[in-house]
C-alpha positions as CSV (number, residue, x, y, z in Angstrom):
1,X,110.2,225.3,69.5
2,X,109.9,222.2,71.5
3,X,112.8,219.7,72.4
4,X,112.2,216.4,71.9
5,X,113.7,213.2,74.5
6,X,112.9,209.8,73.1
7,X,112.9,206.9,74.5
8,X,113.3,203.4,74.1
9,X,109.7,201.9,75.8
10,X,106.5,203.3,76.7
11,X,107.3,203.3,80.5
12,X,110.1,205.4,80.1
13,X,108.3,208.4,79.1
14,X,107.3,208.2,83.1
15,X,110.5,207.6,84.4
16,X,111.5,210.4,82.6
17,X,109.2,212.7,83.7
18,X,109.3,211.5,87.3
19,X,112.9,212.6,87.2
20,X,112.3,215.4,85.7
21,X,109.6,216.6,87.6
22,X,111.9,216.3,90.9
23,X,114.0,219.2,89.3
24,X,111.4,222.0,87.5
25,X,108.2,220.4,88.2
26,X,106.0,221.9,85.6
27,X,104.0,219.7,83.5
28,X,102.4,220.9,80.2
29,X,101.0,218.3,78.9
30,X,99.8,214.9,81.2
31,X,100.9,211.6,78.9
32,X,98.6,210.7,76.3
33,X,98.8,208.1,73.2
34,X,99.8,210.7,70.3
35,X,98.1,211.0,66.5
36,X,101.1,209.5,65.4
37,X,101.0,206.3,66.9
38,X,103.3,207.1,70.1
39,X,103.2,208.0,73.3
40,X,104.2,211.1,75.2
41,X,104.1,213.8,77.5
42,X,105.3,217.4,78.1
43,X,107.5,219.2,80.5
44,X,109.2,223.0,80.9
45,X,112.6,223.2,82.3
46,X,113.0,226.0,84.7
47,X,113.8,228.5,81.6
48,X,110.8,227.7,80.4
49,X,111.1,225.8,77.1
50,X,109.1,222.6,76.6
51,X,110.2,219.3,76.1
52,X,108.3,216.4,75.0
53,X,109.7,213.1,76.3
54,X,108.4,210.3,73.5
55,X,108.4,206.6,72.8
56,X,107.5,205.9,69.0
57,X,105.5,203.1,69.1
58,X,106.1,202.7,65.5
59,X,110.0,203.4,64.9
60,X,112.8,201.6,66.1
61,X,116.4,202.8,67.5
62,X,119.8,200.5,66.1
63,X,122.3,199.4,68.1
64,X,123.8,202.8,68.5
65,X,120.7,204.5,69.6
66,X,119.8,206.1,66.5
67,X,116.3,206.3,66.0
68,X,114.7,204.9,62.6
69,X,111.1,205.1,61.1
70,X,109.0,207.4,59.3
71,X,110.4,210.1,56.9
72,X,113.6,209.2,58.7
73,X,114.2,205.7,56.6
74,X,115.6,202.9,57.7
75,X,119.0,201.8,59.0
76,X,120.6,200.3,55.7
């Protein structure tokens, strides 16, 4: 299973990981564009599970945060 952090621009998925990486340090994956028109990057916290940290390129968030796009829908 992977756990999945997205965020709001492209640059985040660095500032995430530069946080991150000040607490476990392990990087799985460096940051690439992704197939689906994104952009991300993998970590493992220190028990080991991944995380991808994400910005979909593609989908947008509402004014609650809720991310939209894809098979998700839209915000109605």
């Amino acid at each position: 299973i992977t756990l999945a952090h997205n965020v709001l621009e492209k640059e985040g998925v660095q500032q995430v990981l530069d946080r991150a990486a000040a607490f476990v340090g392990t990087v799985l994956k460096p940051e690439q564009d992704a197939f689906w028109g994104g952009f991300s990057r993998y970590f493992a916290d220190p028990d080991g599970y991944a995380w991808e940290v994400a910005w979909p390129a593609d989908w947008k968030f509402d004014d609650n945060g809720t991310l939209w796009g894809g098979w998700l829908g839209k915000p109605s």
